[in-house]
C-alpha positions in Angstrom: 71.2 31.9 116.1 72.6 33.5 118.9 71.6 37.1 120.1 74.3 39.5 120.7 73.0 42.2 123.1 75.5 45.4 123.7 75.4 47.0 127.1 73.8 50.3 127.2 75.2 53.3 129.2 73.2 54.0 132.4 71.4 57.2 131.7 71.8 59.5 134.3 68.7 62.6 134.0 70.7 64.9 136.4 73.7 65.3 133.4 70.7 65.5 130.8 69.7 68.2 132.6 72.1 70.3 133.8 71.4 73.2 131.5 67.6 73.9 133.1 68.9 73.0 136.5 71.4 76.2 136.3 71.3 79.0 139.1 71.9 83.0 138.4 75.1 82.2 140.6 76.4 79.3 138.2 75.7 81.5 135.2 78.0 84.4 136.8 80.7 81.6 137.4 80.2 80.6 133.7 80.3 84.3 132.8 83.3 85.2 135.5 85.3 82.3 134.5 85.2 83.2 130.4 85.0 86.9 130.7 88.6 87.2 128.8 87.3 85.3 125.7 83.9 86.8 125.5 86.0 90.5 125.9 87.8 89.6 122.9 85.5 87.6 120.6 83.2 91.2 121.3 86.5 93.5 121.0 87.4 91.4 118.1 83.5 91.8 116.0 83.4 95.5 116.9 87.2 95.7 115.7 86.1 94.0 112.1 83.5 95.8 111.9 85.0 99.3 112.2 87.4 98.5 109.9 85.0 97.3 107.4 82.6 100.6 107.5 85.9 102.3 107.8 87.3 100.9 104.2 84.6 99.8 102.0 83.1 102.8 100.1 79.7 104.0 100.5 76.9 102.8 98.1 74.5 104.6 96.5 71.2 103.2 94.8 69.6 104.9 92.0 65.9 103.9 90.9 63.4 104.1 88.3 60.4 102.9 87.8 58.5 101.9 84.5 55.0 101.4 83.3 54.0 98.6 80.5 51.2 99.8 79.3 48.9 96.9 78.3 47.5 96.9 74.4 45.3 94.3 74.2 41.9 94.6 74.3 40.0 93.4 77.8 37.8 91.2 75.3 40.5 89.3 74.5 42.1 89.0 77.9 42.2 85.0 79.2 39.0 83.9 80.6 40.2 81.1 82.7 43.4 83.1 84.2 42.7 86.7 84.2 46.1 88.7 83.8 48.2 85.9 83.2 49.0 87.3 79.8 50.1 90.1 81.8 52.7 88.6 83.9 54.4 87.2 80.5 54.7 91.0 79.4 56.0 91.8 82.2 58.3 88.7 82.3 59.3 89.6 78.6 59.7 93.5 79.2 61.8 92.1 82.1 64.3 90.4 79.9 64.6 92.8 77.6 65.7 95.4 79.9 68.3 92.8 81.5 69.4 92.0 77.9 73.3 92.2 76.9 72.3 94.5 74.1 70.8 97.4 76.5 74.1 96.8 78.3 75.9 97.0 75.7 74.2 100.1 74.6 74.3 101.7 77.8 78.3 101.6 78.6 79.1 102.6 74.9 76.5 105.8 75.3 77.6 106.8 78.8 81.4 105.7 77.8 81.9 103.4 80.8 85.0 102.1 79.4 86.8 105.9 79.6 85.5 106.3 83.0 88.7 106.9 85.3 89.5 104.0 87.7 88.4 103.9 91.5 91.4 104.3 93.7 91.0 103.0 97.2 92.3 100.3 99.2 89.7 97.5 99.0 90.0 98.4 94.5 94.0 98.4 94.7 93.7 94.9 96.4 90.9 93.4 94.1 93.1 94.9 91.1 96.0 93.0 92.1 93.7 89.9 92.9 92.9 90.1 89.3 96.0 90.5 87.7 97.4 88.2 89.9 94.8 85.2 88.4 95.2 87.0 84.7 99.0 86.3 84.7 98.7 82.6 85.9 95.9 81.8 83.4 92.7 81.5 85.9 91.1 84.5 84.1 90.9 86.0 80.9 92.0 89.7 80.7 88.9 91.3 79.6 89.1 95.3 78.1 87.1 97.5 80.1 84.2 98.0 78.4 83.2 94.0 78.7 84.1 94.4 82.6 81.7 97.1 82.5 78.8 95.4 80.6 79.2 92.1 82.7 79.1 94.6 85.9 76.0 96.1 84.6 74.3 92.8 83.6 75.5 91.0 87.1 74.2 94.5 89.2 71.4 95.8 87.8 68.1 94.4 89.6 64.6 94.6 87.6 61.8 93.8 89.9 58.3 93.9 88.4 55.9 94.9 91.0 53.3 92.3 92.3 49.8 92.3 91.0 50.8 95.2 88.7 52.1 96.6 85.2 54.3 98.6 86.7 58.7 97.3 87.5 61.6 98.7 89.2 65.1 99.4 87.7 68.1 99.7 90.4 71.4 99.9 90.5 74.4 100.4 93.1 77.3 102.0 92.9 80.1 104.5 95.0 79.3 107.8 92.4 75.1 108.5 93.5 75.4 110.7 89.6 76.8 107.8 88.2 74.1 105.3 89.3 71.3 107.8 87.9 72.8 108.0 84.8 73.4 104.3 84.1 69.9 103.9 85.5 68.3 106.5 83.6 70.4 105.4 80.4 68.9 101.7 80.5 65.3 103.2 81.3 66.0 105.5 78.2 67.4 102.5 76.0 64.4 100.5 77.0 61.7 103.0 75.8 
């Protein structure tokens, strides 16, 4: 059998490097040359930006903590992995406080559901968004009180604290009173 060799490209080093062999005066010309495009890629960012702070509403966090308290004797802890049993409590304590039932619990004690409607811009437009999808059949129209439960278990966070029986309960929203009370109505449900 024949051997088919290709040609191969000369290699030149001076284009390969080009970028370490610049001067200060090529990286004016560079600068100089594209200063319109780099104006507006920088007006446009601070322009987007503005705008965003400008229409999004602020967010307030609202935060409790929580204390498992451990039952079991220290006889009777695992030998071989000393607070393992602990980090299942924790894990299980966990779940129950992310649980649909506390949720549920939650928006039907604080009456989420009869909670007037947020009315700014960026709320109108995710409204319409929705209706929009619910009237071709993309969605399913949902009463309030699910939106709110499937906002609460989407939202809330519950982060147990490393190397500890101790976890965190948080939750973000525009109204700072309504975050503590939805936080300090699932800490309340919990207990």
């Amino acid at each position: 059998m024949k051997e088919i060799v290709f040609p191969q490209p000369a290699r030149d080093e001076r284009k390969a490097s080009w970028f370490y062999a610049m001067s200060k005066r090529d990286i004016l010309i560079f600068l100089f040359k594209w200063k319109g495009t780099i104006l507006s890629v920088f007006l446009g960012v601070v322009t987007l930006v503005t705008l965003l702070v400008y229409f999004l509403p602020s967010s307030y966090t609202a935060l409790s903590t929580v204390l498992v308290e451990h039952t079991k004797a220290p006889s009777m802890r695992s030998e071989l992995y000393p607070g393992t049993e602990m980090i299942e409590v924790i894990n299980t304590e966990v779940a129950i406080v992310l649980s649909r039932t506390v949720m549920e619990h939650v928006a039907d004690r604080l009456k989420l559901d009869q909670l007037p409607t947020q009315d700014t811009t960026v709320s109108r437009f995710v409204r319409r968004v929705q209706d929009a999808l619910v009237g071709v059949g993309l969605l399913d129209a949902v009463s309030k009180r699910e939106q709110w439960i499937g906002w609460l278990l989407r939202d809330v966070k519950v982060k147990p604290t490393v190397n500890s029986n101790i976890f965190t309960i948080k939750f973000a929203i525009e109204d700072p009173q309504l975050a503590a009370d939805i936080v300090n109505a699932i800490t309340d449900e919990y207990l």
